[in-house]
C-alpha positions in Angstrom: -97.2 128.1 41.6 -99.1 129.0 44.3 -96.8 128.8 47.0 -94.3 130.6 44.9 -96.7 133.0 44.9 -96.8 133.5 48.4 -100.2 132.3 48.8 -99.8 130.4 51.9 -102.6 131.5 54.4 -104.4 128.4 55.9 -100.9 126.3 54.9 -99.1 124.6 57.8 -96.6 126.1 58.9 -96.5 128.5 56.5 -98.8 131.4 57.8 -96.6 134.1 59.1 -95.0 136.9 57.0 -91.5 135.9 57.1 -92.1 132.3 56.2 -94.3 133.6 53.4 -91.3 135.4 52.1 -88.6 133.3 52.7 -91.4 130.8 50.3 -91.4 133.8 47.9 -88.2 134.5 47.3 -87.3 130.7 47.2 -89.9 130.5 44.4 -90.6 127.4 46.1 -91.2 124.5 43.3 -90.7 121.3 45.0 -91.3 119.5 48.2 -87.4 119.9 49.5 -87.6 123.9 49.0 -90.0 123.4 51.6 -88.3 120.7 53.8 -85.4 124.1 53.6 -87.7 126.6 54.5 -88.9 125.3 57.2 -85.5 124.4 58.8 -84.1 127.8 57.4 -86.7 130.0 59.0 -85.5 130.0 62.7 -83.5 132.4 65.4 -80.3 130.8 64.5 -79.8 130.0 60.5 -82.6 132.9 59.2 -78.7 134.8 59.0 -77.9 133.0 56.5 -81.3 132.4 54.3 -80.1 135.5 51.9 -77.0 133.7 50.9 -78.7 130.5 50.5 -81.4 132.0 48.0 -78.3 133.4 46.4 -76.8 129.8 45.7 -79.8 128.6 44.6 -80.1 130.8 42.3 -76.6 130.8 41.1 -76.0 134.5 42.3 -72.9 133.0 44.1 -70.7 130.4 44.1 -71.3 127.4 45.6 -68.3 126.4 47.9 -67.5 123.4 49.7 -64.8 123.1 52.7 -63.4 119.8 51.2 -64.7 117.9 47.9 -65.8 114.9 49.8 -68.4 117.3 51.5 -69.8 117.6 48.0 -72.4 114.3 48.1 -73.3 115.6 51.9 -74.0 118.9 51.3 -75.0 119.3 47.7 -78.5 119.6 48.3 -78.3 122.4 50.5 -76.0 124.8 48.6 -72.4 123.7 50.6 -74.1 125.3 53.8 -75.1 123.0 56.9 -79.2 122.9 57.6 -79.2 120.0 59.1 -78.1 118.3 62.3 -77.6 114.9 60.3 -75.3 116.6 57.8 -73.1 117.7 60.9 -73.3 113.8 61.6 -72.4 112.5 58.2 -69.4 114.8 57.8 -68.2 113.5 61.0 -68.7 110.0 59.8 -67.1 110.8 56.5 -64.1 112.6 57.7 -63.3 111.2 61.3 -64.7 107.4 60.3 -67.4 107.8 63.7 -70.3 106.0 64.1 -73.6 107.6 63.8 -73.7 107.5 67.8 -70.1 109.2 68.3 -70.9 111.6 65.7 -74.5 112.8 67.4 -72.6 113.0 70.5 -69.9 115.2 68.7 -73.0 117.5 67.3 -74.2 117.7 70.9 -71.2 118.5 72.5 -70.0 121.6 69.8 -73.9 122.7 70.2 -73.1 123.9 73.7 -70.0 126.3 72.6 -68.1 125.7 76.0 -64.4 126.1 75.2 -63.1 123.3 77.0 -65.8 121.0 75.4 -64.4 122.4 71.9 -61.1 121.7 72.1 -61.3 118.2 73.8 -63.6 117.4 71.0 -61.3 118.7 68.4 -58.8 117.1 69.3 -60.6 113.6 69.0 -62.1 115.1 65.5 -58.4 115.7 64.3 -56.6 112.9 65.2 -59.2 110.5 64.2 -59.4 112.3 60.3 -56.0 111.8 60.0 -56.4 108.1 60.5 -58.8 108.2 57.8 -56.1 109.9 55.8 -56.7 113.7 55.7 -54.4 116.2 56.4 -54.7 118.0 59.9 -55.0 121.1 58.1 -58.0 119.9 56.2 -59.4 118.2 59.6 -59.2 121.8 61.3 -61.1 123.5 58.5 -64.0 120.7 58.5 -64.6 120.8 62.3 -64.5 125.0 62.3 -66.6 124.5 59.7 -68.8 122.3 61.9 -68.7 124.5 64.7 -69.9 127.2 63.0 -73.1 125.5 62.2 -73.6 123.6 64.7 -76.0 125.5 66.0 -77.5 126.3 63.0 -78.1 122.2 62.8 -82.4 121.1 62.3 -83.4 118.2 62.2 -83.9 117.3 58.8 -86.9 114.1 59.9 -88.6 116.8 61.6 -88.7 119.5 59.0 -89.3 116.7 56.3 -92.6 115.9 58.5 -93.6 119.6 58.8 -92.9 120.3 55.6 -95.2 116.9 54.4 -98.1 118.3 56.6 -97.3 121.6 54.9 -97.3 119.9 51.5 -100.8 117.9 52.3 -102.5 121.2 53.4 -101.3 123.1 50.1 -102.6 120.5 47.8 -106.1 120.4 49.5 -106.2 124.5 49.5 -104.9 124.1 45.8 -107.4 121.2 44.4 -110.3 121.9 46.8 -110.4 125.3 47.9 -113.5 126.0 49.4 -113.8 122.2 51.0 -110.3 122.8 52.9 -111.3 126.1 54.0 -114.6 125.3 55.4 -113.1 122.9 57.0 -110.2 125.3 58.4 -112.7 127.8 59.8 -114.6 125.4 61.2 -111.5 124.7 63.6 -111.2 128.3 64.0 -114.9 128.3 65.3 -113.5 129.9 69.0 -112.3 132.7 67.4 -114.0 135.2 65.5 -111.1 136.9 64.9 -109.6 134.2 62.5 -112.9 133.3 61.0 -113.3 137.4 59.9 -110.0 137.3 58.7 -110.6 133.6 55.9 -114.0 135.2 55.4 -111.9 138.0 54.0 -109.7 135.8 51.8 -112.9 133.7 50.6 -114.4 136.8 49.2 -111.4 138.0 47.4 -111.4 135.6 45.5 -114.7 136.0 44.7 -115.8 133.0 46.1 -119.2 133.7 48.4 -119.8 133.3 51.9 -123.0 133.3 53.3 -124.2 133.5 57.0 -126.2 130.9 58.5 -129.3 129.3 56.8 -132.0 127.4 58.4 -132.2 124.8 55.3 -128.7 124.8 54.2 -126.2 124.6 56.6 -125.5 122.7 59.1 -123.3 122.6 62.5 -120.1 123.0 60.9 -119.0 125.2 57.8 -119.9 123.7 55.0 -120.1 124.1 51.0 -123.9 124.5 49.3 -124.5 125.0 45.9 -121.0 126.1 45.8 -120.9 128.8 48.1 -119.7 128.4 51.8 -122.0 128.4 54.6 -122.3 129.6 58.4 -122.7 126.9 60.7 -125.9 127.3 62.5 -124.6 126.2 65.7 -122.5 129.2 65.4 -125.6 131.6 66.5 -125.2 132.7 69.9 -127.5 130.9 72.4 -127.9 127.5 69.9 -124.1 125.6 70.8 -124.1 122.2 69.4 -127.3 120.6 71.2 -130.0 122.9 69.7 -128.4 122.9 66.5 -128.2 118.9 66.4 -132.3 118.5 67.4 -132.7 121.6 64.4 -130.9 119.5 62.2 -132.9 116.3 63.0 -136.2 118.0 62.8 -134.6 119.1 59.2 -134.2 116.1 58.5 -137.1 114.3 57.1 -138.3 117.8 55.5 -136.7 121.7 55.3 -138.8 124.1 56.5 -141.7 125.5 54.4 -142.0 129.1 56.0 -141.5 131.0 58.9 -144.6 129.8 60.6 -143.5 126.3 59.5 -140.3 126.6 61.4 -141.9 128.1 64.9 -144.3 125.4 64.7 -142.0 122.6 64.6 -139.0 124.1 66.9 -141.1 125.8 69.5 -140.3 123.2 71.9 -137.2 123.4 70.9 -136.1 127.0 71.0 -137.4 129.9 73.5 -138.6 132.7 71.6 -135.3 134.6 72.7 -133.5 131.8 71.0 -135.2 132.4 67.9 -135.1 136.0 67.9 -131.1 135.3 68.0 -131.8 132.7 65.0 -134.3 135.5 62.8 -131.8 138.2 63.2 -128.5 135.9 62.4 -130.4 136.1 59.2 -130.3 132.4 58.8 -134.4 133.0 58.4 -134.4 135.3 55.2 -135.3 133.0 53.0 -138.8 132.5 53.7 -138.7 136.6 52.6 -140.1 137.9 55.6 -138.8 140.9 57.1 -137.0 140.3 60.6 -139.6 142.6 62.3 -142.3 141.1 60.4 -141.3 137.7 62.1 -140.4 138.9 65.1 -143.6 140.6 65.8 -145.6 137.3 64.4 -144.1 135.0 66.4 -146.9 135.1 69.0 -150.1 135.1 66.7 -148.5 131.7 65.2 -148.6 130.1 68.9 -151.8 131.2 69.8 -153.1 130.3 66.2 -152.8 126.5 67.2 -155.2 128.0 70.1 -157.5 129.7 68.8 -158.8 128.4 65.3 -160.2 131.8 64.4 -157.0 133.6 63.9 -156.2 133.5 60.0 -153.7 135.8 59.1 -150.2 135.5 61.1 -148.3 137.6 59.3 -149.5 140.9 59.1 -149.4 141.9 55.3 -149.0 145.7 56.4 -145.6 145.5 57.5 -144.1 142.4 55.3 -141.2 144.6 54.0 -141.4 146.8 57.2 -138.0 146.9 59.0 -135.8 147.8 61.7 -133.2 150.3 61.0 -129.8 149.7 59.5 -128.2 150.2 62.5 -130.3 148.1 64.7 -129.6 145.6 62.3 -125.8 146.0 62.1 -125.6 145.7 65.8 -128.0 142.6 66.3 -126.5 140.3 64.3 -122.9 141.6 65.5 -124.4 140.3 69.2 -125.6 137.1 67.5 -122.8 136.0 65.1 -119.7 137.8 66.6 -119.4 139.4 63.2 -120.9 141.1 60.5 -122.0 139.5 57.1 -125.2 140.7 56.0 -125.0 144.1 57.4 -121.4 144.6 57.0 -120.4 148.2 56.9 -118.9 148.8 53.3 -121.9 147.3 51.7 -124.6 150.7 52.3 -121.6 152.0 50.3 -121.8 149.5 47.5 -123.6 152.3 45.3 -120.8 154.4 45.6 -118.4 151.9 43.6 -119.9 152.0 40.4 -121.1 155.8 40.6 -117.8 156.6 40.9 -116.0 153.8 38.7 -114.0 152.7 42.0 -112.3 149.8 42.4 -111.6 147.6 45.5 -108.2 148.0 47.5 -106.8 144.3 46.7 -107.6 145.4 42.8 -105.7 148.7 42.4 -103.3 148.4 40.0 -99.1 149.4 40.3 -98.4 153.2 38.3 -102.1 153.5 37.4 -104.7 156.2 38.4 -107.2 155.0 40.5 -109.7 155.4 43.1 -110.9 152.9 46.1 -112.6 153.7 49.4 -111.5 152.8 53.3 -111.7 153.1 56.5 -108.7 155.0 58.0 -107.4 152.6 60.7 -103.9 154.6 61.5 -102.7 157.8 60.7 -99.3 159.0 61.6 -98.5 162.7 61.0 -94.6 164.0 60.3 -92.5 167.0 58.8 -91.0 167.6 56.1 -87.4 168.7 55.7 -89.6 172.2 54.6 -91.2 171.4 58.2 -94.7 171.0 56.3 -97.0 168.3 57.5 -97.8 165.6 55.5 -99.2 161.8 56.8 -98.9 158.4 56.2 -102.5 156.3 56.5 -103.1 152.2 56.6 -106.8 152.1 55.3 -108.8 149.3 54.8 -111.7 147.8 52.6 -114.0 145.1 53.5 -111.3 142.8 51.9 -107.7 144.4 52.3 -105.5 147.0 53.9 -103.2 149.4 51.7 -100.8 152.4 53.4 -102.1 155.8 51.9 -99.0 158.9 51.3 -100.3 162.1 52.0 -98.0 164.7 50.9 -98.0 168.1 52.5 -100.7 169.4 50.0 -103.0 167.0 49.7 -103.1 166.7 53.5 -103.4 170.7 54.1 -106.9 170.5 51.9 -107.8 167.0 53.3 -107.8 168.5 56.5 -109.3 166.8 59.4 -108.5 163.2 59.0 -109.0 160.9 62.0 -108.9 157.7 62.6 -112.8 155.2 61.5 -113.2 157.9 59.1 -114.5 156.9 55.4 -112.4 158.0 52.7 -112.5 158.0 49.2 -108.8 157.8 47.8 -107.6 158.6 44.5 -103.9 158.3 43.6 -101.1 155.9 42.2 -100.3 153.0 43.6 -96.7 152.6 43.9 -94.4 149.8 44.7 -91.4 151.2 46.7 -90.7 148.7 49.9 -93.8 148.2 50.3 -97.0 148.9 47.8 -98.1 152.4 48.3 -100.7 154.1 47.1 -99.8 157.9 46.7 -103.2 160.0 47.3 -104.1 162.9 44.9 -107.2 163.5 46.3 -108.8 162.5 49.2 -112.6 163.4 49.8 -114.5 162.3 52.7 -117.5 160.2 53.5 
């Protein structure tokens, strides 16, 4: 079901738009639609992948060039997938041996007119040894040369499509293990990382950024929840994270003076500023300025025995500004958990009984909030300007129709503005969510 559903990110193979909807509209259920897909979805036989969802599905006639075809090409609707099937046929029909028959497949492959003919003839006069008719003989080999091209292997595609099959069941039957996993091999690229951290919390499953006690130098599942490596704070790389983790060892740390006292030697001060605003330090429930600005009393405390209070009680819950923030642990992480932009508009969501993009709902009134990321102005057939908008959430992307009303009272809308949206959302080719009103942030 949840291929069928389309829900193939972090799959093998799988990933890309058209493969997710070839898997869609094959309502893939078994481990050959997949063997099919895979060889299907290619430059050559994606031509035919309609009509082949059509036999599937008994919305046309499955037809076969000669009833002896029937046991070779059952399983894929009477149409040639594969380059064995072109081999069996010729084995069937012309009584050649697997060899002669590859080397027939090869030879067709190339489409050179002289190659053709030679080859037909050979095809011809050896199937009417094996008692066929030279009619039917002529209409098996057009029929081969018209796929021959078309012609995957079917051992390769069965070996993608177990790979593919392996990887589904993991994402299916330990979800958050396989995709800690799969981001940790996507550690080089924050790019990917942003976009699984996306599909995590979608699903409502939490991610958290890197924690001094918990995680560890890979992605990794706590308490249930996914965790940050801490090796991927900028400055740390495997090494510093490996002697954190032995230091962690025999005993987590206590507090934030707990933690400069045993990793001084191990960490500058500039590599622990990097660590304090990655917000892998928050749970010890210090500000980051209240650490940052204590660091140096807890050196010099093992110094001199007469200073007593490190941390400042006056400014505990003292902080830098949001924005200072925001842009810190982008420089650290790559990315932004903590500080992400939507969250200072959390409020907003319930206040106005909003709903997330990836949960507005098809012919129902609604309102959601985004981040305009295109806008693309046109006329009318009245010559009256109206827009269509792709914004985006924390989570999704939707496209926004602004019809010429709307967009006169809406008036300016540029591109990183906020928006709140209200409208329907509409399935036409794509899902569509047709603004009413538009008020901005």
């Amino acid at each position: 079901m949840m291929l069928a559903k389309g829900d193939v990110s972090g799959v093998f193979q799988l990933e890309s738009e058209g493969m997710k909807k070839v898997i869609i509209n094959l309502k893939t259920s078994s481990f050959d639609d997949i063997v099919h897909a895979l060889a299907l979805y290619r430059p050559g036989p994606m031509s035919i992948i309609p009509q082949f969802i059509r036999r599937k599905f008994k919305e046309e006639k499955v037809e076969y060039p000669h009833p002896d075809l029937e046991p070779i090409l059952k399983e894929t609707y009477g149409m040639i997938v594969y380059q064995e099937q072109i081999m069996l046929i010729a084995c069937k029909f012309a009584g050649y041996s697997l060899g002669r028959a590859d080397i027939l497949r090869r030879a067709v492959s190339k489409k050179k007119k002289e190659v053709l003919e030679r080859e037909r003839e050979s095809f011809v006069s050896s199937s009417i040894a094996q008692g066929y008719s030279e009619h039917d003989a002529n209409v098996i080999y057009d029929y081969i040369v018209r796929f021959a091209d078309y012609g995957f292997n079917k051992a390769h595609s069965v070996s993608y499509a177990k790979v593919a099959y392996l990887t589904a069941y993991l994402k299916c039957h330990y979800f958050k293990y396989y995709f800690s996993t799969l981001m940790t091999s996507f550690m080089g690229s924050t790019t990917d990382i942003l976009d699984y951290t996306k599909q995590l919390l979608a699903k409502n499953i939490k991610v958290n950024g890197p924690s001094i006690n918990k995680s560890n130098d890979i992605f990794s599942v706590f308490d249930n929840e996914i965790y940050f490596p801490l090796s991927i704070i900028r400055g740390l790389g495997i090494v510093k994270t490996n002697e954190i983790l032995i230091e962690r060892k025999n005993k987590i740390f206590s507090d934030f003076e707990d933690f400069v006292n045993r990793c001084k030697n191990i960490l500058s001060f500039s590599l622990i500023e990097n660590v304090i605003y990655s917000g892998a330090l928050d749970e010890f429930h210090l500000s980051k300025k209240a650490m940052i600005e204590s660091y140096q009393r807890i050196i010099e405390k093992n110094t001199y025995t007469f200073i007593k209070d490190v941390v400042n009680k006056n400014y505990i819950s003292e902080e830098y500004s949001y924005g200072i923030l925001k842009e810190k642990e982008l420089e650290v992480l790559g990315l932004n958990l903590q500080y992400d932009f939507f969250k200072q508009f959390s409020g907003l969501y319930e206040k106005y009984h909003m709903v997330k993009i990836a949960k507005l709902q098809v012919n129902r009134k609604s309102t959601t909030i985004g981040i305009i990321k295109k806008i693309k102005e046109i006329k009318t057939k009245q010559q009256e300007s109206m827009a269509f908008m792709e914004i985006e959430d924390d989570i999704s992307t939707i496209e926004v129709v602004v019809f010429p009303r709307t967009y006169q009272s809406s008036l300016p809308l540029t591109k990183d503005m906020i928006i709140m949206v209200t409208g329907n959302l509409q399935k036409r080719e794509k899902m569509q969510l047709v603004a009413d009103v538009i008020k901005k942030i």
